[in-house]
C-alpha positions, 0 to 999 in steps of 0.5 A: 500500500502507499507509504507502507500503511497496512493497518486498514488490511490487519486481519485480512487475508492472503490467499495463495494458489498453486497455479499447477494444481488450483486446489492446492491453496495457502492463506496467512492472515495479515499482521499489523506491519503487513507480515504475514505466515502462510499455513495450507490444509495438507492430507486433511491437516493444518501445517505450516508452510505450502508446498514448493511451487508458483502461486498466485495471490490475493486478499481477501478483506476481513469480515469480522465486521461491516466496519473492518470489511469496508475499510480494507475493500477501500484501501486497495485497490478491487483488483486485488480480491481476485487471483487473475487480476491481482498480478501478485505472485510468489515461488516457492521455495523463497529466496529472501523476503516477499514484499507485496505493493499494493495501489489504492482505488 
């Protein structure tokens, strides 16, 4: 996001898909400094990580609330709330730090 502001986003989710095998997904909630930990449902349980690959990603807003959900759908950009328009990708295994830009509407 502009300036590096996540507060807007803190609770939201990353969703990532294997792009080789679409039911194959990851998600990690996003923290108050913009990190996140991908987790993945692995043989029926809950593990950390995801497995090696090229995913694509996107956000989807918090919905705890009407008041949370609104802020984060306003403070990107609706682009990013579907995996093929968002243009965020990752590989898997990463090399070095994962860092997302994201533009507001």
């Amino acid at each position: 996001m502009q300036g590096g502001e996540t507060s807007q986003l803190v609770g939201s989710t990353l969703e990532v898909v294997l792009l080789s095998e679409p039911t194959t997904r990851g998600f990690g909630q996003i923290q108050a400094d913009g990190r996140f930990a991908l987790s993945s449902l692995q043989a029926g349980e809950l593990r950390s990580g995801v497995l090696e690959g090229q995913y694509a990603a996107r956000i989807i807003p918090n919905d705890e609330d009407i008041e949370s959900r609104e802020q984060a759908t306003q403070a990107i950009d609706a682009k990013y709330l579907q995996f093929e328009s968002s243009g965020l990708a990752l590989e898997v295994p990463i090399q070095g730090e994962v860092t997302f830009s994201l533009s507001t509407p």
